[in-house]
N, C-alpha and C positions, 0 to 999 in steps of 0.2 A: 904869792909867787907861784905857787903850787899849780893852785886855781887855775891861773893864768896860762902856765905851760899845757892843763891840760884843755884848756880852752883853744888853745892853738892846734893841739894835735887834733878836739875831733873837727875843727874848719877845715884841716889840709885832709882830716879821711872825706868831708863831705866834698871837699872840690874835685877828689881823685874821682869819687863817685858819680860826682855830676858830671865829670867828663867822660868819664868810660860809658856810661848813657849816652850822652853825647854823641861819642865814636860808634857804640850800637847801633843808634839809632841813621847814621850818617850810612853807615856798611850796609844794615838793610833798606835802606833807600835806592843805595845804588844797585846791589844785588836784584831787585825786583821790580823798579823803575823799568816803567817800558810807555813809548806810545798808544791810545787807548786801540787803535787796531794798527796790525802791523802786515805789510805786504807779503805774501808765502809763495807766490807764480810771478814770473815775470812779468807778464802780462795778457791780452787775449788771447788764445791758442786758436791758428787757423785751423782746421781739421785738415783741407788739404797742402796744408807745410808740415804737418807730420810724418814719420814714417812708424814708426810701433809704439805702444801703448803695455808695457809689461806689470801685472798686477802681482802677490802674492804674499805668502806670510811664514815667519820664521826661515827653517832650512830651505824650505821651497818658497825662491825667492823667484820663481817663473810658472808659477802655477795655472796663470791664464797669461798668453801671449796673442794681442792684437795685431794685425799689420795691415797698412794700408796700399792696397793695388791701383792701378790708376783708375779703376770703375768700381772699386767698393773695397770694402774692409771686412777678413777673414780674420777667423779665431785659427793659428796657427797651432795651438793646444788641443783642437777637436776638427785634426784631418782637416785643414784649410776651409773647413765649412764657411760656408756666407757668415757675417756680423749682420744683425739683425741696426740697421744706419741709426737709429733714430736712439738705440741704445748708447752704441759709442758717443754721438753725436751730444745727447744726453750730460755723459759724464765728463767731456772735454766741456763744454759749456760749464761745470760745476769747478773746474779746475781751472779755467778762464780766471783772470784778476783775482782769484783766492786772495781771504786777507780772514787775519784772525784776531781775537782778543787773547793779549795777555795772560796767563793763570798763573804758571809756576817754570824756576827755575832747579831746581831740584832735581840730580838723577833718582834720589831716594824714593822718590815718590811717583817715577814713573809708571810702575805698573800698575798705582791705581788709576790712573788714567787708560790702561790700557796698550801702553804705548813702550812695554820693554821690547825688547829685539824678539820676542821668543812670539808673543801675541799680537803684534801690531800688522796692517796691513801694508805694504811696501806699495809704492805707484811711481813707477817710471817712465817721462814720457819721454819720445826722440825726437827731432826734428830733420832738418836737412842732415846727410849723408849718415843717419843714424847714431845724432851725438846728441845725447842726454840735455832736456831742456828743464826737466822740472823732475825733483825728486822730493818723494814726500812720504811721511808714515801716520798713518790716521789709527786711532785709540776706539776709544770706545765712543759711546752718547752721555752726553748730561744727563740726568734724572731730572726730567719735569722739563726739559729745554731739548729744541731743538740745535742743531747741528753735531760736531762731532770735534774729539782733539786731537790735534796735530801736530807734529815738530818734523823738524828736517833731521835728516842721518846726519849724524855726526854733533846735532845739538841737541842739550838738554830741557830749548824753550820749551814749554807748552803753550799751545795757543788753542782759541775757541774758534769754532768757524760758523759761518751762519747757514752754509750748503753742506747738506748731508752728504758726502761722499761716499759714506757704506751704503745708503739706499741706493747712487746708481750702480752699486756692485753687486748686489743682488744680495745684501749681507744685512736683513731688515733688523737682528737680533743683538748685532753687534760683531768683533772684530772676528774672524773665521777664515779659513781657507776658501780662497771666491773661487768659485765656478767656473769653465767658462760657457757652462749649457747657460749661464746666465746671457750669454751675447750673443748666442745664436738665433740665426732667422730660421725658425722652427714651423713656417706657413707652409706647407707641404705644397696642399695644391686650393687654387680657388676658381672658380667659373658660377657665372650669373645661372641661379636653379634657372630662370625663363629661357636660359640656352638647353635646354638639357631634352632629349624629345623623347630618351627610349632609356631604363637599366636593363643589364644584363649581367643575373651575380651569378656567379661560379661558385658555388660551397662543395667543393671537394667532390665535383660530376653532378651535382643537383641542378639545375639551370632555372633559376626564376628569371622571368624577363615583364616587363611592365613598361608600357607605351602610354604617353601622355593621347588624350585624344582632347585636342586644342578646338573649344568651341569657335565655329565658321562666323563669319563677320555676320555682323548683323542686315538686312538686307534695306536699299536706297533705292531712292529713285534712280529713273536710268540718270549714269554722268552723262556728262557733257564730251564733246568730240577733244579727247585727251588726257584726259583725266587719267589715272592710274586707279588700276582694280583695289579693294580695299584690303584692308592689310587685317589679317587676324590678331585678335588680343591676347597674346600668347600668356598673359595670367591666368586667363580662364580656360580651366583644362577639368578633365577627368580623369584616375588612370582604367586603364582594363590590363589583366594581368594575360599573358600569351601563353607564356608556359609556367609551370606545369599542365598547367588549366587555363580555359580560355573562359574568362569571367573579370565581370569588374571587381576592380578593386577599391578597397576600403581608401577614399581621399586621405584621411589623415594617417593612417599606420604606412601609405605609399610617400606621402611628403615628410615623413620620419626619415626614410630611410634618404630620400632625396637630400634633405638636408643635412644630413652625415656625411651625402659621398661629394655634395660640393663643395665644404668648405674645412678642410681636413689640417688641422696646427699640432704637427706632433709633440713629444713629452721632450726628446729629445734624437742625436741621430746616432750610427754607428761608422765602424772603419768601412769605408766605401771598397777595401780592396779585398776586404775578408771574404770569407769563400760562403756562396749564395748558396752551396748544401747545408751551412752552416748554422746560415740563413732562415733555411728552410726556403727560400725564392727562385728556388732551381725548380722550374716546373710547378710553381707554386699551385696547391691545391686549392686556393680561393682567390678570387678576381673579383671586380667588377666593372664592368666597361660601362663608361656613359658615351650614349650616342646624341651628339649635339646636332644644333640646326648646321644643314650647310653640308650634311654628310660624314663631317671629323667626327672621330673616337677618341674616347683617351682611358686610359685604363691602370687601373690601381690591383697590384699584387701583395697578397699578405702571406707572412711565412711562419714563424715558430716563435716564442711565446720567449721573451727574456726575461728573467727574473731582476728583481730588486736586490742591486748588489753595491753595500756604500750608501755614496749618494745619488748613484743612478736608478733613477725610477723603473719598474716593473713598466713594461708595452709588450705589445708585437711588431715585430721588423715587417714595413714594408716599403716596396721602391713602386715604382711610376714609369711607364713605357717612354719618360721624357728625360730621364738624363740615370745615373749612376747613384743616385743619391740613395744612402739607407738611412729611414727613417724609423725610429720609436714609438708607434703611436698606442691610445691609451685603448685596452681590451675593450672597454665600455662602447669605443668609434665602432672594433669591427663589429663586435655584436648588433648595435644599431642597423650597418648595412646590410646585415646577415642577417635577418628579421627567418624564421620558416615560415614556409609558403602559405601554409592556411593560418595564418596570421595577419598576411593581408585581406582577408575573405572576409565577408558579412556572414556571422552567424548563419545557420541555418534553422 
């Protein structure tokens, strides 16, 4: 009879067991049951139905502020400078139909994803009359996998994405305070070297000047009644240098400096309203004018020497006889276009 009662009591502890498994096993099913990818954007993001795109991380939750005007898109974070289109354009496309895998439903476990409130990146987009279309917070990278993790405010999904959203943020290392020199259009100035006929640098009263001398067409039979005279190949050139000294100059140390002063991408820019003594662009002591075919000039001034402060890089401020802009550019540029004179010279 003994036997028996105790045979009974361990059935009823095993069924108690097997059920509470059971119910475990039922509770984490439901708790972490998800679809294998789950939608995180509404849908495609036109770029022109937006109106700002606000990026940022922990307290500063406006760190880089995008906006869109009816002809392009400013970083309103760095003095309404230009967005650099292809950047924005870029990361809206990455945020288009976003959809992610499943990971974890745990607050516990957020920060190692990256994704507590204090380390995560915030991404706000707006749309028409500036009301909030997509809100999102991106984590860190997977080890060994592409994309990145993500949950919406206010929930504790995690999910997996397959588009890196920290690399269009300029955030190649993982989650950080973004930038916004990351969105700037930083093309200073650019013109074809084959326009370019004459330099003329300015180093602080020094005047080097260096004229292209464009080999003469090669010579034809006489045209015919109409024809148009022949057009010089304006690749093939020499330089000869005018002043200091009147002599040629060395082709390749002249197409050094040529190709520094055409195509110039600064590091980053400054307040446009700050004061050009400040500058050092009040009367700046270095220049250099390119005189192009057709007559035009255009001319690049450089000022005083900003140091590495943060995360802004070390340049020199210069601006452009074409608009207000102050630009950053790297010492190594001016140096280049700032060659001394008997540097262009052939030995003697």
């Amino acid at each position: 009879m003994i036997r028996n009662r105790n045979l009974l009591v361990l059935g009823g502890v095993l069924a108690a067991l097997i059920l509470v498994s059971i119910l475990q096993q039922v509770s984490h099913r439901r708790a972490v049951s998800r679809p294998a990818q789950s939608r995180l954007a509404p849908g495609t993001l036109a770029p022109d139905e937006l109106t700002r795109i606000v990026i940022g991380q922990g307290s500063d939750s406006t760190a880089v502020v995008l906006e869109r005007l009816p002809d392009k898109w400013v970083v309103r974070t760095a003095y309404g400078h230009p967005a650099a289109r292809q950047k924005v354009d870029d990361l809206i496309k990455n945020l288009s139909d976003l959809s992610g895998e499943f990971r974890s439903k745990s607050a516990d476990v957020l920060a190692d994803y990256g994704l507590d409130d204090a380390h995560a990146v915030s991404v706000t987009v707006f749309g028409k009359e500036f009301r909030p279309v997509l809100r999102l917070l991106v984590g860190r990278k997977p080890p060994g996998a592409s994309g990145d993790f993500v949950r919406r405010p206010g929930d504790d999904a995690v999910y997996l994405t397959g588009a890196s959203l920290l690399t269009g943020m300029g955030l190649w290392s993982g989650p950080a305070k973004p930038q916004s020199r990351h969105f700037l259009e930083l093309q200073a100035y650019e013109t074809p070297r084959d326009d370019v006929d004459a330099l003329v640098l300015d180093d602080g009263g020094r005047i080097t000047e260096l004229v292209k001398q464009i080999a003469a067409p090669a010579a034809r039979p006489a045209a015919a009644v109409g024809d148009s005279a022949a057009t010089p190949d304006r690749s093939v050139y020499e330089w000869r240098m005018v002043r200091p000294k009147a002599k040629p100059a060395l082709k390749a140390k002249a197409d050094g400096v040529l190709n520094a002063a055409v195509l110039i991408r600064a590091a980053d820019v400054a307040d446009p309203q700050g004061s050009l003594e400040t500058y050092g662009l009040w009367k700046a002591a270095r220049k250099a004018t390119l005189r192009l075919r057709g007559g035009r000039e255009f001319t690049l001034f450089f000022g005083a020497t900003r140091p590495a402060v943060g995360d802004a890089p070390a340049g020199v401020y210069m601006r452009t006889d074409a608009d207000n802009t102050i630009w950053v550019v790297r010492e190594s540029l001016v140096n280049a276009i700032f060659p001394k004179p008997e540097d262009l010279l052939a030995a003697k």
